[in-house]
TORVEX-888682 format. One record per residue (C-alpha): residue number from 1; residue in three letters; x, y, z. Coordinates in steps of 0.05 Angstrom, whole numbers, plus 32768, in hexadecimal, padded with zeros to 4 digits. Example, Ala and Ser with C-alpha at 12.3 -4.5 7.8 and 13.67 -1.06 7.14 Angstrom:
ATOM    k    r    c1    c2    c3
ATOM    1  ALA  80F6  7FA6  809C
ATOM    2  SER  8111  7FEB  808F
***
This chain:
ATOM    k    r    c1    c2    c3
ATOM    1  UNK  8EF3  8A9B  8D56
ATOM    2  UNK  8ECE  8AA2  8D8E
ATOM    3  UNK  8E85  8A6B  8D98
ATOM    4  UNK  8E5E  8AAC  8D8E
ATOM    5  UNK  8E85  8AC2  8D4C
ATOM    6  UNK  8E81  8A84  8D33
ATOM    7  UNK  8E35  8A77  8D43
ATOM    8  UNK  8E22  8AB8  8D21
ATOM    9  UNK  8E57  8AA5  8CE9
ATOM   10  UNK  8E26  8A66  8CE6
ATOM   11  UNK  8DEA  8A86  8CDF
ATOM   12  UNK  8E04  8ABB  8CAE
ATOM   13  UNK  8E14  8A7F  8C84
ATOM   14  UNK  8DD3  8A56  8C91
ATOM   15  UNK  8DA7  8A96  8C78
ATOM   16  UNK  8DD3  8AA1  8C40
ATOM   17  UNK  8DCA  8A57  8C24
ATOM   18  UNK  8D77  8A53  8C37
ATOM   19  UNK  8D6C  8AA4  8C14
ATOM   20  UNK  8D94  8A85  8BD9
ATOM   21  UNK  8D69  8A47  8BCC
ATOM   22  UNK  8D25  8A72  8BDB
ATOM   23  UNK  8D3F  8A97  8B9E
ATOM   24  UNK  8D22  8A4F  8B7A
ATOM   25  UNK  8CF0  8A2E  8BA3
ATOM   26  UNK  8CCB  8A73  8BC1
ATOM   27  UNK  8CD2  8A9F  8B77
ATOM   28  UNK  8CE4  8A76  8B3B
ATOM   29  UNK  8CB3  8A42  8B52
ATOM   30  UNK  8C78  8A7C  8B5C
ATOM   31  UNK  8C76  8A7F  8B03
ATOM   32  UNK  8C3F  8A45  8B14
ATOM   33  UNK  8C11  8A75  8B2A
ATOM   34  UNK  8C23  8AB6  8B01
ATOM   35  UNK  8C1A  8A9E  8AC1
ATOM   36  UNK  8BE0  8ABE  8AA7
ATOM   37  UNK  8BFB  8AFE  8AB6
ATOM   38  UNK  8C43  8AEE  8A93
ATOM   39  UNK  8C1C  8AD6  8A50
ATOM   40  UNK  8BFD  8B1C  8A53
ATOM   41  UNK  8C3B  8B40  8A54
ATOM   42  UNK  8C57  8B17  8A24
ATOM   43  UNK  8C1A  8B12  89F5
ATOM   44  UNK  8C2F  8ACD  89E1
ATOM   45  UNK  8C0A  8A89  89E5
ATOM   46  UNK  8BF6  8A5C  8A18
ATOM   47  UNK  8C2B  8A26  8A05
ATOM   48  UNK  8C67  8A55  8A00
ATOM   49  UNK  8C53  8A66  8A42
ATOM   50  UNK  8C4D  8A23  8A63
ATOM   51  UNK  8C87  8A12  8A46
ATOM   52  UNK  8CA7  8A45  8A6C
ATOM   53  UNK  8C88  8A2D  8AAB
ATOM   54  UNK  8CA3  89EE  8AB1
ATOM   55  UNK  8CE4  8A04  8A8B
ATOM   56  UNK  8D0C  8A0C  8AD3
ATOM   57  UNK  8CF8  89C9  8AF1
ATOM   58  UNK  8D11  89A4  8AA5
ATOM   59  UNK  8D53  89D1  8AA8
ATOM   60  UNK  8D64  89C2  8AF1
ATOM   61  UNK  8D51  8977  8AE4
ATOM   62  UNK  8D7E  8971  8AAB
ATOM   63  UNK  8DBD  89A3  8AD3
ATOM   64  UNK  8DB3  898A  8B13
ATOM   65  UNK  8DD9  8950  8B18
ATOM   66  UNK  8E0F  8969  8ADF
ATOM   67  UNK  8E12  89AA  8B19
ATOM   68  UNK  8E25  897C  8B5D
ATOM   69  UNK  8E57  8954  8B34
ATOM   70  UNK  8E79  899A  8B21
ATOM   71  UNK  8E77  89B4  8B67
ATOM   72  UNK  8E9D  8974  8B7C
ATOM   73  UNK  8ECD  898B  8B4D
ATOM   74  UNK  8ECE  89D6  8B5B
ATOM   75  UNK  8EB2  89E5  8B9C
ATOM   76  UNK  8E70  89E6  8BAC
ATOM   77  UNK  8E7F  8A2B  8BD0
ATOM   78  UNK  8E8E  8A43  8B89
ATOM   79  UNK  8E57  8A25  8B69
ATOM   80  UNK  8E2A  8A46  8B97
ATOM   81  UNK  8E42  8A86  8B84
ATOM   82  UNK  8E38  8A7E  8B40
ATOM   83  UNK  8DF3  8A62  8B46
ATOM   84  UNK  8DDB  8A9F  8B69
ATOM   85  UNK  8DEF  8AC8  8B30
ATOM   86  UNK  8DC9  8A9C  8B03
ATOM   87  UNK  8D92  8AAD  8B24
ATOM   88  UNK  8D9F  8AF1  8B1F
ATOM   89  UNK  8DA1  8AE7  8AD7
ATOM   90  UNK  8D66  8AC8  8ACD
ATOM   91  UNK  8D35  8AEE  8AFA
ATOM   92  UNK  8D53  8B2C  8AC9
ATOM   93  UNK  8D45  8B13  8A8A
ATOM   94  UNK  8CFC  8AFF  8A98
ATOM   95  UNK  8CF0  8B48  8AB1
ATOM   96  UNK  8D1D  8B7A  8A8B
ATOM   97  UNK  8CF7  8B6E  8A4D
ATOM   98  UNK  8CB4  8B55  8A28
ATOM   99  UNK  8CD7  8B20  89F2
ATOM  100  UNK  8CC9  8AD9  89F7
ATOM  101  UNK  8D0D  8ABB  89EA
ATOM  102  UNK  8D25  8AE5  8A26
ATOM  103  UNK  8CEF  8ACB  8A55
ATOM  104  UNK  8D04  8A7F  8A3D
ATOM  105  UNK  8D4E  8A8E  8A44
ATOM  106  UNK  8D43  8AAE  8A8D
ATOM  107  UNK  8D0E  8A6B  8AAB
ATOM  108  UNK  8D46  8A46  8A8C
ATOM  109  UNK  8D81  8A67  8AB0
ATOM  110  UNK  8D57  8A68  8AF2
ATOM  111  UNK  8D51  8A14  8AE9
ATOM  112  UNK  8D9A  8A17  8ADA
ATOM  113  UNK  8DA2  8A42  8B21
ATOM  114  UNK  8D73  8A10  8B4A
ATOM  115  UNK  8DA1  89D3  8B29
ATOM  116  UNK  8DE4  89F9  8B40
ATOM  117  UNK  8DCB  8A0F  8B88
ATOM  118  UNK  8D9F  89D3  8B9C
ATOM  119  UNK  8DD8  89AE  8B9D
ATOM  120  UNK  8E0C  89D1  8BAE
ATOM  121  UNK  8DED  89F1  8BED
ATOM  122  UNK  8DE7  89B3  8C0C
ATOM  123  UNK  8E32  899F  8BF2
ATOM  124  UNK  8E4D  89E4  8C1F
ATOM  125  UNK  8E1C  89CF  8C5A
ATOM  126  UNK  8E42  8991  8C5A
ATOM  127  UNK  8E86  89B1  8C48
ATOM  128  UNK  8E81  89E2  8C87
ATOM  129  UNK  8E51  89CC  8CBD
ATOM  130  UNK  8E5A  8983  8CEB
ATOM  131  UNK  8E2E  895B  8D18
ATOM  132  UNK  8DF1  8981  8D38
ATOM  133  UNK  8E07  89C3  8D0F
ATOM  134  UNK  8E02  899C  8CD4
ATOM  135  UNK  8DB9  8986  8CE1
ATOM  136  UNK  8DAA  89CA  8CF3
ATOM  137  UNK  8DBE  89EC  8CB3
ATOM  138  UNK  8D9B  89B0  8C90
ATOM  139  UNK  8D59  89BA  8CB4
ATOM  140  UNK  8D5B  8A03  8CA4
ATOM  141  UNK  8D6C  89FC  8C58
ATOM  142  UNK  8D2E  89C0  8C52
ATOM  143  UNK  8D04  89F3  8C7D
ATOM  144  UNK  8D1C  8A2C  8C36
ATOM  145  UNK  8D07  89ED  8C09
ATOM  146  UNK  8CC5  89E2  8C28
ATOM  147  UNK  8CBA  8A29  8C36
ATOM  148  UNK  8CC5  8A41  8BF5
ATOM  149  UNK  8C9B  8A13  8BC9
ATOM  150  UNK  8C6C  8A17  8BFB
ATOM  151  UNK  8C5D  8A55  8BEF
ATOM  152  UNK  8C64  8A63  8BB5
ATOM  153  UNK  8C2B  8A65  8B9A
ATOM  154  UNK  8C04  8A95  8BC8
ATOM  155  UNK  8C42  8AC4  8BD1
ATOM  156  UNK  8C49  8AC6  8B81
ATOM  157  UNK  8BF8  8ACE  8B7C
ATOM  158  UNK  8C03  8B07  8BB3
ATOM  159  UNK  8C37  8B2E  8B92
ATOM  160  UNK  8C16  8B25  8B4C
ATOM  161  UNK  8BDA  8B44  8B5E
ATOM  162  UNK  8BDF  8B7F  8B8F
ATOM  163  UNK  8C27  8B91  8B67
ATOM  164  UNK  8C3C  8B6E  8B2C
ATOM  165  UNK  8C59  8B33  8B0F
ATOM  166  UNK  8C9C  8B4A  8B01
ATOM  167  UNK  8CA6  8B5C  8B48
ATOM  168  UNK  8CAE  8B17  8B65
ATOM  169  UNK  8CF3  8B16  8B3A
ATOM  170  UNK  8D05  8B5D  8B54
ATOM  171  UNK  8CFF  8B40  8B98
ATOM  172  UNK  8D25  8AFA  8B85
ATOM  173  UNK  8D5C  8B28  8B6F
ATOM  174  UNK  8D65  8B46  8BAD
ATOM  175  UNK  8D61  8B0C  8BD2
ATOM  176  UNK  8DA0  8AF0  8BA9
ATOM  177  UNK  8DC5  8B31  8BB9
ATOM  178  UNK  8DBD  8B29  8BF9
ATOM  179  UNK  8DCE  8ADA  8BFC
ATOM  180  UNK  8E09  8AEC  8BD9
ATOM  181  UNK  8E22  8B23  8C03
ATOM  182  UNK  8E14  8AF5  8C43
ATOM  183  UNK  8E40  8ABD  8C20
ATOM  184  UNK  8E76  8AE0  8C0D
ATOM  185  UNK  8EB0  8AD4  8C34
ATOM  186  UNK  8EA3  8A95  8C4E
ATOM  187  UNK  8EE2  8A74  8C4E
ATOM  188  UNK  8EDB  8A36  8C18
ATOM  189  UNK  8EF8  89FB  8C3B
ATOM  190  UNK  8F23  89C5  8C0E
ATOM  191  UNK  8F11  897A  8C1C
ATOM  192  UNK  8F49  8949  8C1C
ATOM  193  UNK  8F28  891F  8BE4
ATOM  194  UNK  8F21  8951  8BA7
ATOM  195  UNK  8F01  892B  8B68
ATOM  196  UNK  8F39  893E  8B2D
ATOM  197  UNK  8F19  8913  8AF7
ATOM  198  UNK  8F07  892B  8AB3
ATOM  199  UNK  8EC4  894B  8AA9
ATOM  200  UNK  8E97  8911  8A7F
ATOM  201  UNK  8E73  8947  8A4D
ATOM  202  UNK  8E59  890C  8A27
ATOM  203  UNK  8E34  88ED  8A5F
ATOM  204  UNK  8E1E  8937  8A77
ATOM  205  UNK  8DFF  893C  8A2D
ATOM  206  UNK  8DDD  88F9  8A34
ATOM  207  UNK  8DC8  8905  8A7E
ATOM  208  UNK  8DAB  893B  8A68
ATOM  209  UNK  8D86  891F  8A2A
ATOM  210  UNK  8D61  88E1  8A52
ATOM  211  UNK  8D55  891B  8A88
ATOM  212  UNK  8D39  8953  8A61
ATOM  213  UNK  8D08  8916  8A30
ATOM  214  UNK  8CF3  88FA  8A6B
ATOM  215  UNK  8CE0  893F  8A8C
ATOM  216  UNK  8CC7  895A  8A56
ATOM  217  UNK  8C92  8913  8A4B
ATOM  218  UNK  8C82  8921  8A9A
ATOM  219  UNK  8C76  8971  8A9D
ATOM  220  UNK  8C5F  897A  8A52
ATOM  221  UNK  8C37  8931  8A3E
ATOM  222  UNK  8BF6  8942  8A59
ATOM  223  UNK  8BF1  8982  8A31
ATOM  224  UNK  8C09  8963  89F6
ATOM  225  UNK  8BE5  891D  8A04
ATOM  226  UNK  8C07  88E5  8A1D
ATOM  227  UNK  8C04  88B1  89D6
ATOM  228  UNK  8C18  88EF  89A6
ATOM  229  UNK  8C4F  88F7  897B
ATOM  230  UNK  8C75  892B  89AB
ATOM  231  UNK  8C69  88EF  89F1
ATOM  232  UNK  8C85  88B5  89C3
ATOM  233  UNK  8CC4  88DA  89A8
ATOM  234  UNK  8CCE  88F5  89F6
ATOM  235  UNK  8CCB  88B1  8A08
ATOM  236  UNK  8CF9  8890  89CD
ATOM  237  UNK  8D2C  88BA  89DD
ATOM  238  UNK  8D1E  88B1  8A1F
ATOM  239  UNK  8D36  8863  8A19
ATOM  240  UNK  8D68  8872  89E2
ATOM  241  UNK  8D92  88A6  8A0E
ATOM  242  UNK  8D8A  8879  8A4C
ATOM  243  UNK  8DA0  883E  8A2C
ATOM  244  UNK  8DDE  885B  8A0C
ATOM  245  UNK  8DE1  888B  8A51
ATOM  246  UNK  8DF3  8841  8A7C
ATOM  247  UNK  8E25  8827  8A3F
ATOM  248  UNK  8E44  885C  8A40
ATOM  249  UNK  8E51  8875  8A8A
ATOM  250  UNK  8E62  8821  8A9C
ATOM  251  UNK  8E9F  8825  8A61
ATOM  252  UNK  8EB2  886C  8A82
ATOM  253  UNK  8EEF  886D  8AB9
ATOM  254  UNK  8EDA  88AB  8AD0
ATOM  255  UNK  8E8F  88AF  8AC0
ATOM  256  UNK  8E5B  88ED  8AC6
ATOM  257  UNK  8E33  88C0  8AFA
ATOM  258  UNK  8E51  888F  8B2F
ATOM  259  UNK  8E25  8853  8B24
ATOM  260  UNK  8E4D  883A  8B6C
ATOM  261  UNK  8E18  887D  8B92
ATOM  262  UNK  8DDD  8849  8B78
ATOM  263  UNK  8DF7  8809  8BA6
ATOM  264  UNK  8DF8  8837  8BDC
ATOM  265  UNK  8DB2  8827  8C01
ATOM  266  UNK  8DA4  885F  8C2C
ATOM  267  UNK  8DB0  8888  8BEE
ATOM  268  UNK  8D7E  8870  8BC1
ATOM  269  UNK  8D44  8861  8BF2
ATOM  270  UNK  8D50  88A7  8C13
ATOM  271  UNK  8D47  88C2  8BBC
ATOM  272  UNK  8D0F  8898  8BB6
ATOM  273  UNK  8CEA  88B1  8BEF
ATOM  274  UNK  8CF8  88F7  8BDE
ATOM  275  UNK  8CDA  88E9  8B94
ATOM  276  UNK  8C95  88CA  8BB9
ATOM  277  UNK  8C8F  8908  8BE8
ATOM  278  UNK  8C9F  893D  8BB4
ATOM  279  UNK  8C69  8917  8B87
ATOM  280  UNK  8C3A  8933  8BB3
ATOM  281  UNK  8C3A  8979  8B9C
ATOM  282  UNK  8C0C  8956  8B67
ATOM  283  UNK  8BD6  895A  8B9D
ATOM  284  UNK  8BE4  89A3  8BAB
ATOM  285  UNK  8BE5  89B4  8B5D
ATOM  286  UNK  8BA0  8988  8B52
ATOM  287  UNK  8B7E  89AE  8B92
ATOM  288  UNK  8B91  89F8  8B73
ATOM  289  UNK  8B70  89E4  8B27
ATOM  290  UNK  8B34  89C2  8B51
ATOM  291  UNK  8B2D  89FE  8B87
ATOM  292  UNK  8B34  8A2A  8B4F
ATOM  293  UNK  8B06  8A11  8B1B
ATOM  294  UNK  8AD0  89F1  8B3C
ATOM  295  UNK  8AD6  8A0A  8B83
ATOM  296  UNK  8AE2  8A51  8B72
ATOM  297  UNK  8B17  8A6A  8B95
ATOM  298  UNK  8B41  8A98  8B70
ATOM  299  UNK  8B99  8A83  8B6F
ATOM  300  UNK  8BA6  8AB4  8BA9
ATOM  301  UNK  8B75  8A8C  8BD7
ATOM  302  UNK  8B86  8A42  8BC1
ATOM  303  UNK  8BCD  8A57  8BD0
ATOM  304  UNK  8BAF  8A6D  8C1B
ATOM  305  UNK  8B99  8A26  8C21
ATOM  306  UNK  8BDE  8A11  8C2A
ATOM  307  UNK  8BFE  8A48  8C59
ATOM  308  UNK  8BEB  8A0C  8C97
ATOM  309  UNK  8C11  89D7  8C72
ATOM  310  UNK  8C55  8A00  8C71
ATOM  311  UNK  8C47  8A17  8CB3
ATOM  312  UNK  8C44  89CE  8CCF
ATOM  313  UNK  8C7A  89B7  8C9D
ATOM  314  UNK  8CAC  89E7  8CB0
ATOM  315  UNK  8C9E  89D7  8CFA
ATOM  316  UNK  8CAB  8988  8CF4
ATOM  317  UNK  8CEB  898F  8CC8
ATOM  318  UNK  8D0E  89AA  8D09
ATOM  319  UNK  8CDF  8974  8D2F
ATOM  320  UNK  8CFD  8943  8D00
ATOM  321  UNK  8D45  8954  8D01
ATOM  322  UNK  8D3F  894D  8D56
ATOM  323  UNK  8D1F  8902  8D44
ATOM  324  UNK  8D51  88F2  8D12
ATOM  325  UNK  8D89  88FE  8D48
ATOM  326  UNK  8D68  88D9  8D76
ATOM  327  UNK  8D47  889B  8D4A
ATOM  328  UNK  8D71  889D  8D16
ATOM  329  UNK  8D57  88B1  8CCE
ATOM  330  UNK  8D38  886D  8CB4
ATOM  331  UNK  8CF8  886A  8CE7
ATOM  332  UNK  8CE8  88B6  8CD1
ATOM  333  UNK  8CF2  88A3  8C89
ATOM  334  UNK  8CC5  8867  8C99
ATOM  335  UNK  8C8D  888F  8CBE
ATOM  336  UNK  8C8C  88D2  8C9A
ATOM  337  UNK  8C65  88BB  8C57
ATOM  338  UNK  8C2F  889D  8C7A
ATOM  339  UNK  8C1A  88DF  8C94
ATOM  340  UNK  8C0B  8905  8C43
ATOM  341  UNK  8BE9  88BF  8C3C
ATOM  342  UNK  8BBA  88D2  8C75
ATOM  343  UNK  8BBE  891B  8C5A
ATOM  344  UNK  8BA0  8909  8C1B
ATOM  345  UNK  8B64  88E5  8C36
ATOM  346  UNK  8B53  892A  8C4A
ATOM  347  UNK  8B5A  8953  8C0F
ATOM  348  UNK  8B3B  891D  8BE5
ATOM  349  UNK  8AF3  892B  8C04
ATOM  350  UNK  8ADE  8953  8BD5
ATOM  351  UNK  8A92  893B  8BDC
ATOM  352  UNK  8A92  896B  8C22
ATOM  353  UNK  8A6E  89AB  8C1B
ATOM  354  UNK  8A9F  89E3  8C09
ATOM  355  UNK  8AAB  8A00  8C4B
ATOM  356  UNK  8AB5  89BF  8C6A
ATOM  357  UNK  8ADC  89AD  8C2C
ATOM  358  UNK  8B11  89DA  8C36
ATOM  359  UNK  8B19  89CF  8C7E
ATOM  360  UNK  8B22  898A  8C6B
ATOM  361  UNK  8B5F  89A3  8C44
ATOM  362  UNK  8B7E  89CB  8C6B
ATOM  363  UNK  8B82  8998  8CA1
ATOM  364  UNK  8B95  8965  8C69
ATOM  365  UNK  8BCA  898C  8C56
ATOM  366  UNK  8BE7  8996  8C9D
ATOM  367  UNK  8BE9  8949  8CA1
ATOM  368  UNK  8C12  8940  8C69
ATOM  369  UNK  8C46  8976  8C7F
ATOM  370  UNK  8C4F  894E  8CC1
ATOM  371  UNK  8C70  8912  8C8F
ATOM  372  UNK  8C8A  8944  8C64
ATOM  373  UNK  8CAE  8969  8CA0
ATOM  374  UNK  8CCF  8927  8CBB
ATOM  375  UNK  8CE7  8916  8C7F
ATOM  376  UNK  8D0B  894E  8C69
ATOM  377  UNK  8D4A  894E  8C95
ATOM  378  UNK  8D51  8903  8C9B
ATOM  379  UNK  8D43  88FB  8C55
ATOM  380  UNK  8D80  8926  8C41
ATOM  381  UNK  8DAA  890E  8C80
ATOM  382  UNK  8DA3  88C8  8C67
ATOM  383  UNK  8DB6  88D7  8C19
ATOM  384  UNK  8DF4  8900  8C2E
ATOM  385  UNK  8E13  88EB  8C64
ATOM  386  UNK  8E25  88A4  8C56
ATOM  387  UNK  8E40  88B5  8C13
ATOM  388  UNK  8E97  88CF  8C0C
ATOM  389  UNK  8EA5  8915  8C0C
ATOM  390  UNK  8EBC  8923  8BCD
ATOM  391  UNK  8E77  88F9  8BAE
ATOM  392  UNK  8E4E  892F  8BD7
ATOM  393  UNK  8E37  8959  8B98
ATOM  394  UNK  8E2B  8925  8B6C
ATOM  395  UNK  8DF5  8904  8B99
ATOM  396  UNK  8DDD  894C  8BB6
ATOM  397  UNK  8DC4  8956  8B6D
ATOM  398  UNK  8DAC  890F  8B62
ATOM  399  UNK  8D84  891B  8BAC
ATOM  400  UNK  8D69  8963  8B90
ATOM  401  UNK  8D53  8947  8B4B
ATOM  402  UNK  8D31  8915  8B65
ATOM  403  UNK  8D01  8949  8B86
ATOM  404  UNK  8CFE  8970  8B4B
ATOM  405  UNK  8CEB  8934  8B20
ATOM  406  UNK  8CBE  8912  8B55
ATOM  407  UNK  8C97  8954  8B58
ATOM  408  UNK  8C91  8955  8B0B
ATOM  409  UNK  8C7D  890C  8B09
ATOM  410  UNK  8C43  891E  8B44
ATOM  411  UNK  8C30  8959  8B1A
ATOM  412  UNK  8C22  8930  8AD7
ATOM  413  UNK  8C0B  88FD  8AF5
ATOM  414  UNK  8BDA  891C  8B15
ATOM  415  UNK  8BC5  8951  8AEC
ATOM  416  UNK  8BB9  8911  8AB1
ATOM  417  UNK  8B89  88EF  8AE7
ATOM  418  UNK  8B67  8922  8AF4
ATOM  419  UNK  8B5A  893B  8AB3
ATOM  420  UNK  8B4C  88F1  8A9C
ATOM  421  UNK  8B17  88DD  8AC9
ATOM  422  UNK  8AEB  891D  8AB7
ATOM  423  UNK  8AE4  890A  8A7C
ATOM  424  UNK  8AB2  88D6  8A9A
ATOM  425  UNK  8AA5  88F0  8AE4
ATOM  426  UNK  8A98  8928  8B0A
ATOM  427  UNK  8ADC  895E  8B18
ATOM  428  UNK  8AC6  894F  8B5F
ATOM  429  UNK  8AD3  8902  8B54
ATOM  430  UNK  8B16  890C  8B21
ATOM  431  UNK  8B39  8932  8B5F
ATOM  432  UNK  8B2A  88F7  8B8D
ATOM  433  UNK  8B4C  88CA  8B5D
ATOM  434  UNK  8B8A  88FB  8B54
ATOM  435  UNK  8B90  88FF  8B9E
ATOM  436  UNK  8B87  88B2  8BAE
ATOM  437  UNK  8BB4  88A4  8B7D
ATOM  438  UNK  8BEC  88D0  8BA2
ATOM  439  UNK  8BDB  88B3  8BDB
ATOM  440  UNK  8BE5  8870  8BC1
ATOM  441  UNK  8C29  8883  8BAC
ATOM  442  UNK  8C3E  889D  8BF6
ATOM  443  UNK  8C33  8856  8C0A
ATOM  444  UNK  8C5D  883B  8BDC
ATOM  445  UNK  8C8E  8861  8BF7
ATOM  446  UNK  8C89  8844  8C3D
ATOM  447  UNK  8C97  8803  8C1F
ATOM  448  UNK  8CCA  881B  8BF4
ATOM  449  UNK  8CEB  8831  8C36
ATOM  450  UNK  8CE4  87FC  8C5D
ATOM  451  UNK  8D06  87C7  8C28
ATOM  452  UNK  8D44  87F0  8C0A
ATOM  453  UNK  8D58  881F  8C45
ATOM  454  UNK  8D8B  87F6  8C7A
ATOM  455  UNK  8D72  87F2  8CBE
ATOM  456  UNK  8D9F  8808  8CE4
ATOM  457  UNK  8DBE  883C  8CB7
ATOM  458  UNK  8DE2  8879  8CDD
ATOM  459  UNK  8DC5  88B6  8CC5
***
């Protein structure tokens, strides 16, 4: 194969895997803003439909890791397949059909998608890229991550209100056709090192119990109050699956998680960094109930607000991936949560008059795409590449759920701040304290950084 065949044979692949993760982050992730419109179809109540909101994230945080340990097993060229048509799926039954069960099943198959591909797409950009290449088709799948989610929310307003609702799944399923068709024949390429163990469905079951009650306290305890009946049993099972979770998977030969991914430095200060920046999206989700409720800007022009922020981000992940070549990955990992600290300063000034308000935001929200940016490739580069071949899955999905989970965690904890402190103060003064707070958090993740990550890791 000639270096032009094989560059456009690169690039076929690269759209393939970003079109195929857009199918989550740019159209399962727009429910957020559609669902006033989906409880009308579906004449049902407001908790029904929240549920179904934040059914996806609790599926792929409870499949996720279960998903990259399979793909080690099976391929993650396989697995990629298969999660495309779980998408599919999904997108179908929320559409073809006004019953509620259908539109639970279908948010939970498109959770179960984003837990197969997440994963897995990074396992075949591993698999079938090397060196710079490998960077490359990184960058571009982070630049489908932070693209999609970002957004999300105006392109789901968008098509909501000048079509309809259902049409953002029309146009997911089309996407998936088309990743698929773009992936298929891509020759699946065998590592030496092929993990042959026996699938642990015991631990998957209690994985997936401490996962989905700690999930469920984080996206559903502010709604149902943080002391109430439904918070403490989340949380007693919680500690009762987590408990018996670590007994378990330490008498285990061949256990559902590798505890020996946790000594592994790089690994879990990269994760932990990637749970602090994804955190942040509690900012963005505080800004669109303040804009939106006290400001006045309807969900089309709150999403507007952010169009600069994916703009810059997508700009400094290929920014970052030239740095991270060049200074390694630790000093980027170091730098890049200062800037959504800085950010946040910004948005939090909600005292400004509204015009100057806003303007404050949007140039607060560029700031924190600049850390967000430089994070994204080294971030990943770091987790993956010092970890064995045929381990690759497995920590993919550990990686990928620790954004999904870190988001959730920003989101509740957020939302409960904000929603706490008006019951004394101003809305004006409760969104200050919900953005401080995040910021707060982004500097814990500097230090975080600085103590756990090795210095002069090669990544």
């Amino acid at each position: 194969m000639s270096n032009e065949q094989q560059s456009r044979s690169n690039n076929k692949l690269i759209l393939a895997i970003v079109l195929s993760v857009l199918t989550y982050w740019l159209f399962a992730q727009s429910f957020i803003n559609i669902s006033t419109q989906v409880q009308q179809t579906y004449q049902t109540t407001p908790g029904i439909v929240n549920l179904s909101v934040s059914l996806a994230s609790f599926a792929t945080g409870i499949f996720m890791v279960g998903a990259g340990d399979v793909s080690d097993k099976i391929g993650k060229l396989k697995m990629t397949y298969i999660g495309i048509i779980f998408g599919i799926l999904g997108s179908l039954f929320i559409i073809v059909s006004g019953v509620t069960a259908l539109l639970l099943v279908g948010r939970m198959l498109q959770g179960l998608s984003a837990a197969i591909l997440l994963p897995s797409t990074v396992g075949v950009i591993n698999e079938q890229f090397k060196g710079k290449e490998m960077r490359r088709a990184f960058s571009y799948l982070m630049i489908g991550s932070v693209g999609g989610i970002g957004l999300a929310s105006m392109i789901g307003g968008f098509i909501a209100t000048y079509i309809n609702w259902q049409a953002n799944f029309v146009v997911s399923i089309i996407i998936s056709i088309i990743a698929f068709w773009l992936l298929w024949g891509t020759e699946d390429i065998e590592k030496e090192k092929i993990d042959k163990r026996p699938f642990d469905y015991i631990g998957m079951f209690l994985f997936a119990v401490l996962i989905g009650s700690i999930t469920l306290f984080a996206t559903q305890g502010f709604e149902q109050g943080w002391f109430s009946l439904f918070s403490i049993i989340c949380l007693v099972i919680f500690v009762i699956s987590t408990v018996s979770f670590v007994i378990y998977e330490r008498q285990k030969q061949a256990p559902f998680i590798d505890f020996s991914l946790f000594r592994n430095r790089g690994f879990v200060g990269s994760s932990m960094i990637n749970i602090v920046l994804n955190a942040g999206i509690g900012t963005t989700t505080v800004f669109n109930m303040y804009a939106q409720t006290e400001i006045g800007l309807n969900a089309f022009q709150a999403g507007l607000v952010t169009v600069p922020y994916v703009i810059m981000a997508i700009l400094m992940i290929r920014i970052g991936e030239k740095l991270s070549l060049r200074y390694g990955g630790k000093p980027l990992l170091l730098v890049g949560p200062f800037f959504p600290a800085i950010g946040i300063i910004f948005i939090s000034l909600t005292a400004l008059p509204q015009d100057w308000y806003i303007a404050s935001v949007v140039f607060g929200f560029v700031i924190c795409a600049i850390g967000n940016g430089l994070c994204a490739t080294p971030g990943i580069t770091v987790a993956i590449l010092t970890i064995p071949d045929e381990k690759v899955g497995l920590a993919s999905g550990i990686y990928k759920m620790c954004a999904t989970l870190g988001g959730a965690f920003g989101i509740a904890l957020c939302t409960t701040i904000f929603a706490a402190v008006q019951t004394t103060y101003s809305a004006s003064v409760a969104a200050t304290a919900a953005f401080l707070t995040t910021m707060l958090i982004m500097i814990i993740g500097v230090i975080l950084t600085q103590i756990i990550i090795p210095k002069n890791i090669k990544a």
